[in-house]
C-alpha positions in Angstrom: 0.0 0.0 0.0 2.9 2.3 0.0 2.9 3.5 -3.3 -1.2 4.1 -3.2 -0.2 5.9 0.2 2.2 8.3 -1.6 -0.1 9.0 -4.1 -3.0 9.8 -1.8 -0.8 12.5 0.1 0.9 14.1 -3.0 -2.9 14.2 -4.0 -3.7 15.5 -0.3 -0.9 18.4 -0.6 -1.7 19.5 -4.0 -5.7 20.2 -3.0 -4.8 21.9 0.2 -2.6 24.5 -1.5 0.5 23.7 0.6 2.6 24.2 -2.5 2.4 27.3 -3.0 5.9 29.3 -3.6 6.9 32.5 -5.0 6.3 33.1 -8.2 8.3 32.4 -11.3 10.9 34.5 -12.5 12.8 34.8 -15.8 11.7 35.0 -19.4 11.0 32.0 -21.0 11.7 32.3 -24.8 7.9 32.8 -25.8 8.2 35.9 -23.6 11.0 36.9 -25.6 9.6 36.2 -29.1 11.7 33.3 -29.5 9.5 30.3 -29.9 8.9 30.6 -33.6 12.5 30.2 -33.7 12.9 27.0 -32.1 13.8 23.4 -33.7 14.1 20.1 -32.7 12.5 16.7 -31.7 10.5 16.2 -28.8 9.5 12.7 -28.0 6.9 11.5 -25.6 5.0 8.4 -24.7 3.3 6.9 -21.7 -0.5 7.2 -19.9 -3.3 6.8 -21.9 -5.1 8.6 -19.4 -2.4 11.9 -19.7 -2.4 11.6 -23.3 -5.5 13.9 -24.3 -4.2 16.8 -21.8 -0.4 16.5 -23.3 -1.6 16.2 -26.7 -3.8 19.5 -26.3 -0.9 21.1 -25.5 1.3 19.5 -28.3 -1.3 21.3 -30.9 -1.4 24.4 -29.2 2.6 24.5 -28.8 2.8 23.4 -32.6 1.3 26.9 -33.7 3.8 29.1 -31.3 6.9 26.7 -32.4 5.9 24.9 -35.6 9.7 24.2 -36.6 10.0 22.0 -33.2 8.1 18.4 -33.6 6.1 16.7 -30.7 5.4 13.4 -31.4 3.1 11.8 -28.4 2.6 8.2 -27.8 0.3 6.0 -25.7 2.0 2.6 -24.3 0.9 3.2 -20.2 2.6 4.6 -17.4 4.7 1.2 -17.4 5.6 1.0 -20.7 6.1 5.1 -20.7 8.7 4.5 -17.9 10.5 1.8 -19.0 11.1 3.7 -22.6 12.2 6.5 -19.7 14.1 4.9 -17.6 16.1 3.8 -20.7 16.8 7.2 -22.1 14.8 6.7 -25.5 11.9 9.7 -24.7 12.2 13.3 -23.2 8.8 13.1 -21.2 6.9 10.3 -19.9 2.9 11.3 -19.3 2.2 9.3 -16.0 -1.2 8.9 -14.2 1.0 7.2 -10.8 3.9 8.3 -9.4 7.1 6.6 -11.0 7.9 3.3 -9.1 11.3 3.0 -7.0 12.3 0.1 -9.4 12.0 2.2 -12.2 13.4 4.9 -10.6 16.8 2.6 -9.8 16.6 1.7 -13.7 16.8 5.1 -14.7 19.5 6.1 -12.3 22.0 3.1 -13.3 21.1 4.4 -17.2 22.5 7.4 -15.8 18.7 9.5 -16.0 17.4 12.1 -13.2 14.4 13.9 -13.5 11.9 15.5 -12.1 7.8 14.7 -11.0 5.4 17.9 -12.6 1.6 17.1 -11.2 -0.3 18.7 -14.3 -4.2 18.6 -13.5 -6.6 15.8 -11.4 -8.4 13.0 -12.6 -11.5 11.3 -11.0 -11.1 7.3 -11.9 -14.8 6.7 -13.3 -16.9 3.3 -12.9 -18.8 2.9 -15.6 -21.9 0.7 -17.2 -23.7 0.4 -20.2 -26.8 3.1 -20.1 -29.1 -0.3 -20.5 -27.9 -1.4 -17.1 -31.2 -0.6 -14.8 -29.9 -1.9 -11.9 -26.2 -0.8 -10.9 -27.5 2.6 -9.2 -24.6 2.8 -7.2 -21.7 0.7 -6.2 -19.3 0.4 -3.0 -15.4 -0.1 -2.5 -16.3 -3.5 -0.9 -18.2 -4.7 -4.0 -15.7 -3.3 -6.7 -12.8 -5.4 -4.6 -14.8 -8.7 -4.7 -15.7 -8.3 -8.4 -11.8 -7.7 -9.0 -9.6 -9.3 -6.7 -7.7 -12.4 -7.3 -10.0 -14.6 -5.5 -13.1 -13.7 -7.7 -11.3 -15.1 -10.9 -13.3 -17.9 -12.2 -16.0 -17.6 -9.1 -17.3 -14.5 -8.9 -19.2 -14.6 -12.7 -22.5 -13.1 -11.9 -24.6 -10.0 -10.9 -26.1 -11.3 -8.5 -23.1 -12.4 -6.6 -22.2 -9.2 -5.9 -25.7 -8.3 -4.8 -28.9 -10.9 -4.7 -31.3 -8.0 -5.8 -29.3 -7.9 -9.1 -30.2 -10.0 -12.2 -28.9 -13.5 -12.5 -26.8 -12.5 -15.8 -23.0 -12.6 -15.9 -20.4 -10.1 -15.5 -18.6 -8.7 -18.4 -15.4 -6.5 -17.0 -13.4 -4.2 -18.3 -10.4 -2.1 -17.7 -6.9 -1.1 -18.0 -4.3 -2.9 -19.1 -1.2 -4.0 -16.2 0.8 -1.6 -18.3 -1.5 1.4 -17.3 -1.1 3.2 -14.7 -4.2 3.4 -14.0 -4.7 -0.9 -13.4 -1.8 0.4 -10.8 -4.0 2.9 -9.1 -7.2 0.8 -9.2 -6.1 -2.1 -7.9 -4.1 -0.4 -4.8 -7.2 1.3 -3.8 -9.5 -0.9 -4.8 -7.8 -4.9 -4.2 -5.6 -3.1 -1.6 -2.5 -4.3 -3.4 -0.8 -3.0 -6.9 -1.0 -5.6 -9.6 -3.1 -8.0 -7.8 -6.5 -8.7 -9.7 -8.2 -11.3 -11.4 -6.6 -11.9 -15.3 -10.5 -13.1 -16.4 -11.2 -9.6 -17.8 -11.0 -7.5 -21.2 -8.1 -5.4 -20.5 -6.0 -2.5 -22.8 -4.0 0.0 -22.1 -6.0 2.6 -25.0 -9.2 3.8 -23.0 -10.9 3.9 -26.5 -10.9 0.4 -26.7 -12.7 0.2 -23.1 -15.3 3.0 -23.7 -16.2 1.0 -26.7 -16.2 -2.1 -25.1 -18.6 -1.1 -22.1 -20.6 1.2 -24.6 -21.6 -1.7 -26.8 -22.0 -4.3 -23.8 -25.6 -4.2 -21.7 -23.8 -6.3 -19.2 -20.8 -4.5 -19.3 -18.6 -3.0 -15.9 -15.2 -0.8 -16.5 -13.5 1.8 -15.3 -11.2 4.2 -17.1 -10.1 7.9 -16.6 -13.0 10.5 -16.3 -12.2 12.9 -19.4 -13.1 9.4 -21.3 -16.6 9.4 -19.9 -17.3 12.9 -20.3 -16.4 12.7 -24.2 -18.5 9.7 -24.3 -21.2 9.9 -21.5 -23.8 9.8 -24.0 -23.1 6.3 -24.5 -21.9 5.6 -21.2 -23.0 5.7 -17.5 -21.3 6.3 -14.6 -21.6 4.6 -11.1 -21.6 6.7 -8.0 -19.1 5.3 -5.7 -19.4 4.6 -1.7 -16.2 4.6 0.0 -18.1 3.3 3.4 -14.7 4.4 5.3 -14.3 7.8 4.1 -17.5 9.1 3.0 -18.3 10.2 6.2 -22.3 9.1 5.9 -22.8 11.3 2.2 -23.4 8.2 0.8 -22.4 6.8 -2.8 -20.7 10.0 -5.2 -20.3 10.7 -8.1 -17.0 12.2 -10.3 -17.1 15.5 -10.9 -14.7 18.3 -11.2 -16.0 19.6 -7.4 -16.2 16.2 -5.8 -12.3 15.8 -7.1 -11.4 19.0 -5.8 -12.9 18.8 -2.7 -12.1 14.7 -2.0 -15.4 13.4 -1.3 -15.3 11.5 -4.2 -12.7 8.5 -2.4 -10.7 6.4 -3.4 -10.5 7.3 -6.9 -9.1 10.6 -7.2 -5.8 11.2 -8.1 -3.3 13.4 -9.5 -1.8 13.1 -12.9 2.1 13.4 -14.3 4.5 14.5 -16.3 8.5 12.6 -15.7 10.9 15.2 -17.6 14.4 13.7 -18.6 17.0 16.0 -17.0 19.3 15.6 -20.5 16.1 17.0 -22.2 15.6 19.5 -19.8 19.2 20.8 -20.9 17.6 21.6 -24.4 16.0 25.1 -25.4 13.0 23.4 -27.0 11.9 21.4 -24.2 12.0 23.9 -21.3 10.2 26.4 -23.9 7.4 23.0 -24.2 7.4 22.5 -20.8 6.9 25.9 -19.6 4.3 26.0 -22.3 2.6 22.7 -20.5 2.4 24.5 -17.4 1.2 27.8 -18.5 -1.7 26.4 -20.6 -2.3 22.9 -18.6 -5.2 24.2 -16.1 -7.7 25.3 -19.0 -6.6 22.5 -21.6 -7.3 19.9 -18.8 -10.5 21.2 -18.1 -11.1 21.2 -21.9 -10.3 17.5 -22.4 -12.6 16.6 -19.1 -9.7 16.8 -16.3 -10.0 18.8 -13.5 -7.4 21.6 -13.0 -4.8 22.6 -10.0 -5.3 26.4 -8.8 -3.3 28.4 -10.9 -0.8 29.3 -7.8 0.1 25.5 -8.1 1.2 25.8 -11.6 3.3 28.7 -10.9 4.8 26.6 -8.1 5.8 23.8 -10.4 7.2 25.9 -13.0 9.3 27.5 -10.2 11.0 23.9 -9.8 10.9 23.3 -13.4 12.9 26.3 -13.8 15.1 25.8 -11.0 15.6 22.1 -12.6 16.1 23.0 -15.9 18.8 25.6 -14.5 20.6 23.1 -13.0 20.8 20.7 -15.5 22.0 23.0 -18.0 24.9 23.7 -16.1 26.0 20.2 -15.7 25.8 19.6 -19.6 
């Protein structure tokens, strides 16, 4: 549970504003008129549930630098870190925090870097908008639909709860290259990685929504801007966290039950890894900058929730302060 732990209180600090630091100096080259100048490569992969955010900025950075190209790819947080940790992409898009045996890979590769939280997410439970019965769901029952044990056993709704239909259980959800399967099964299952294998699983949330949006007996979960570009076709499950809930009963995502943590265990922050080599590089601390100037309203755009805007200056503060230092080492 360490790592669910971690996230939890980075997720804790960022909502209570405890980040906040003076704010940043310097002229980044944009300021300066310099963007349109810029060339280069800039190569990054990982989430699937980062992607739409990082790509939002890609397009809008493309018009102030179109001579620098930003190629963004989808393989997971796992499969994003291990392309990382082995020096072959500038930024990894993470929805976890990076994990300390990836963190030891990229060291003995010779990599540092540094964590950017760019926005919050609210993990959605979702159905197909047939499903008449699944009003609401609880930590309790998500765990013994998923967990190990339930492989093979638990195959029906009406294990879960008599009152539902005698019909089986068609699950889906991320991939164990996503970090999102990560997320979901440490606050879910209790344990990262641990879930029954018996399910339709990718690491594209595409491929889910149109799984569970095609399916009447259908359960998944993916990230929430996924269901709010597809709710239409989709429909989402209010959670009760018994534990934390504090007697409000089963809740819905939303951008104010995110910000305001009610909606438990499923909120989260979301990531950007930048390579310390490419942070030495005039492109990518113009594109990063970029990110976090523009990140708050493009998440909100593509169906993420923001950080206040004083918690964006904070992280551009240690972005600068990063990309200072690595410069001088190169």
């Amino acid at each position: 549970m360490l790592q669910f732990k971690r996230t939890t209180l980075n997720l804790a600090i960022l909502l209570s504003g405890s980040l906040l630091l003076a704010s940043c100096g310097g002229n980044s080259n944009t300021e300066e008129g310099g963007a349109s100048n810029l060339t280069g490569d800039i190569q990054i992969d990982g989430s699937s549930t980062v992607y739409p955010i990082t790509e939002a900025v890609a397009e809008e950075f493309r018009a102030e630098a179109p001579d620098v190209r930003v190629t963004v790819g989808v393989s997971g947080s796992g499969g994003g870190f291990k392309k990382f940790s082995r020096g072959d992409i500038d930024i990894t898009n993470a929805s976890r925090s990076i994990k300390e045996s990836e963190a030891n890979v990229a060291k003995e590769n010779g990599i540092s870097f540094l964590e950017l939280p760019v926005a919050f997410d609210g993990l959605t439970v979702v159905v197909h908008p047939e499903n008449d019965w699944v009003k609401d769901i609880t930590v309790a029952e998500l765990k013994k639909m998923w967990e190990p044990a339930a492989q093979g056993k638990i195959k029906k709704w009406n294990q879960i709860r008599p009152e539902w239909p005698d019909k089986e259980i068609h699950l889906y959800g991320a991939g164990v290259e996503s970090g999102t399967y990560d997320y979901f099964t440490e606050a879910i299952v209790g344990e990262s990685h641990a879930s029954r294998g018996d399910y339709t699983a990718s690491e594209d949330d595409n491929v889910l929504v149109q799984g569970v949006s095609t399916d009447p007996l259908a359960l998944g979960f993916f990230g929430y801007a996924y269901y709010e570009e597809n709710k239409a076709k989709l429909k989402a499950v209010p959670v009760n966290d018994e534990d934390e809930t504090n007697g409000k009963g089963a809740i819905l995502p939303s951008i104010e039950t995110v910000k305001d943590g009610t909606y438990a265990p499923l909120s989260r922050p979301l990531f950007i890894y930048v390579n310390s080599k490419a942070a030495a590089r005039p492109e990518v601390v113009e594109f990063v900058n970029f990110y976090l100037d523009n990140a708050g309203p493009l998440s909100e755009e593509v169906g993420y929730i923001p950080m206040p805007d004083e918690q964006y200056e904070a992280q551009k503060t240690k972005f600068q302060e990063f990309a200072s230092g690595t410069s001088k080492k190169q």
